[in-house]
N, C-alpha and C positions, 0 to 999 in steps of 0.2 A: 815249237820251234823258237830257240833264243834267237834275239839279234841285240846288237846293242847300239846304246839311244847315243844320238849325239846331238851333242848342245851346243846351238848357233846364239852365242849372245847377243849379238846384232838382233837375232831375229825377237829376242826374249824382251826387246826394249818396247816401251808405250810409242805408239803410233800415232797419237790425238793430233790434227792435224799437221800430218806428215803422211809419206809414200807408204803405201804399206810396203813387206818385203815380198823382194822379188823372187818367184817361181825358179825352184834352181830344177833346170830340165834332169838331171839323174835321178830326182827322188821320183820314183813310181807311187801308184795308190792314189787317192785323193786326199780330200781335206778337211780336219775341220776347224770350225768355226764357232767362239765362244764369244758372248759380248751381252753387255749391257746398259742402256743410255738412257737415263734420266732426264726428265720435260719438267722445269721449276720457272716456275715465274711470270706466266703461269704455266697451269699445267694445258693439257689439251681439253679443249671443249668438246661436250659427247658429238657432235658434228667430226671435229678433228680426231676425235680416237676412233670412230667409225671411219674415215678416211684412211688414216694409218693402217688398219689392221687392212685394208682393200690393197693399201699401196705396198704393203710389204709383201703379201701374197700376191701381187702380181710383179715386184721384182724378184722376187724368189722363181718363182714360176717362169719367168722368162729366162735364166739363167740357170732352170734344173738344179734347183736348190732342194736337200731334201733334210727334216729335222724338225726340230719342237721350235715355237715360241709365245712368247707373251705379249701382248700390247694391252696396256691398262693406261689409262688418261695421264697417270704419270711416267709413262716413256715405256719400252721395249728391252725383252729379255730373250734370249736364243741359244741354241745349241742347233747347229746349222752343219751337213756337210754338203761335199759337189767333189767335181775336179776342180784344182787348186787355185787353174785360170779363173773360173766359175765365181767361184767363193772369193776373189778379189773384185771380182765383175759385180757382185751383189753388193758388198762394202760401200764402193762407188758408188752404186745407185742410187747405195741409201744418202750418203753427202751430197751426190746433186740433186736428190729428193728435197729435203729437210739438213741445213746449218747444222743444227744441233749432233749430226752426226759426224761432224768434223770433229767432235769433242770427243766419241767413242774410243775407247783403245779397246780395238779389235784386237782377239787373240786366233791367232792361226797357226795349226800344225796340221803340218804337209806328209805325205806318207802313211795314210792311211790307209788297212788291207780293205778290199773290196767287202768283207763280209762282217766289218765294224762300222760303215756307212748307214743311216737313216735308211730305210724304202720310200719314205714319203715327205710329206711336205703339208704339216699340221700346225698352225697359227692361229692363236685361241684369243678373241676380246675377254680379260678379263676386270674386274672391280680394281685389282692392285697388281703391281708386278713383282712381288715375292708375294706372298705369304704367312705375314707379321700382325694383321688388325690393324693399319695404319693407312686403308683407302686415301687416295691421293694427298690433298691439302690437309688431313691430320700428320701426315708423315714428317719425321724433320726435315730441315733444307740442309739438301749436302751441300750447297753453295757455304753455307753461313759453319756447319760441323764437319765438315774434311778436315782431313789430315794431312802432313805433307805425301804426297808421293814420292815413293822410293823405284828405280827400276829394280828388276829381280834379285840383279849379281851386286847392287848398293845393301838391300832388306838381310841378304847372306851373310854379309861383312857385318852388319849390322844387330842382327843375333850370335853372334859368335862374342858379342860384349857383354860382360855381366853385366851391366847396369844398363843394359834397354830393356823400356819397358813395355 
C-alpha cells in the first residue's frame, strides 16, 4: 500500500532541552522512538550504570514501551516504540530521572503501522554503547570533538553548496 510521507519541519527540529512535539490526534499508529545520550565527565560508575539499566527498564516498563536498547557506563542508546502519548511519557521520565537527558534530542516519528512496532521491551548492560573498541574513557569526548549542530532543513541547504565539506 503506498501513502505518502509528510514532513513536519517543526517536528524535524532538535528538541535538547525543549518540549518535545506535540501528539497531533489525526495520525493513527504508534510511535517510534530513536535517541542517544552520552554520560562524559565522568562517566557512570559500575554502581550507576547497573542503576541505569534498572531505571530505564522500569520506566519503559511502566509506560509499555517496547524495543532495543543500550546502557553502557558511557550513556544509553535505543530504538524504542509505544503509543505516541507513551513514548513522550518515557522521554520525560528519563529528564526527571537523570539532567543529562535534558541534553538528548530525541527523535520521534508518529504513525507507526501496528505490525512495524517492537513485541518487547529488551535493554541490554553493555562494555560500550556503539560498538567501535573505544569502552568508556578510551572513547573521545564529544564535549571537546563536536561539531556545530545543524537542524535537518539548515544540513539540506547546506549540502546543496559545492564547497561543504
Amino acid at each position: 500500500m503506498d501513502h505518502e510521507e509528510i514532513v513536519v519541519p517543526e517536528n524535524a527540529r532538535a528538541v535538547c532541552g525543549k518540549e518535545l512535539p506535540p501528539v497531533n490526534p489525526e495520525t493513527a499508529g504508534g510511535s517510534i522512538l530513536l535517541f542517544y545520550q552520552y554520560v562524559e565527565d565522568p562517566i557512570w560508575t559500575k554502581a550507576e550504570h547497573k542503576a541505569a539499566l534498572k531505571k530505564v527498564i522500569e520506566i519503559g516498563t511502566k509506560y509499555n514501551i517496547t524495543g532495543r536498547g543500550r546502557v553502557a557506563r558511557e550513556g544509553l542508546n535505543c530504538t524504542l516504540t509505544g503509543k505516541p502519548h507513551d513514548i513522550r511519557s518515557f522521554c520525560y521520565g528519563l529528564r526527571e530521572w537523570n539532567d543529562v537527558f535534558n541534553d538528548t534530542d530525541f527523535k520521534i516519528t508518529d504513525g507507526v503501522a501496528a505490525d512495524k512496532m517492537f513485541k518487547a521491551l529488551s535493554i541490554r548492560k553493555t562494555n560500550e554503547l556503539v560498538a567501535y573498541g573505544l569502552a568508556g574513557d578510551k572513547a573521545p569526548s564529544l564535549k571537546k570533538f563536536a561539531g556545530e549542530h545543524l537542524e535537518a532543513d539548515d544540513y539540506h541547504k547546506g549540502m546543496q553548496d559545492p564547497d561543504t565539506v
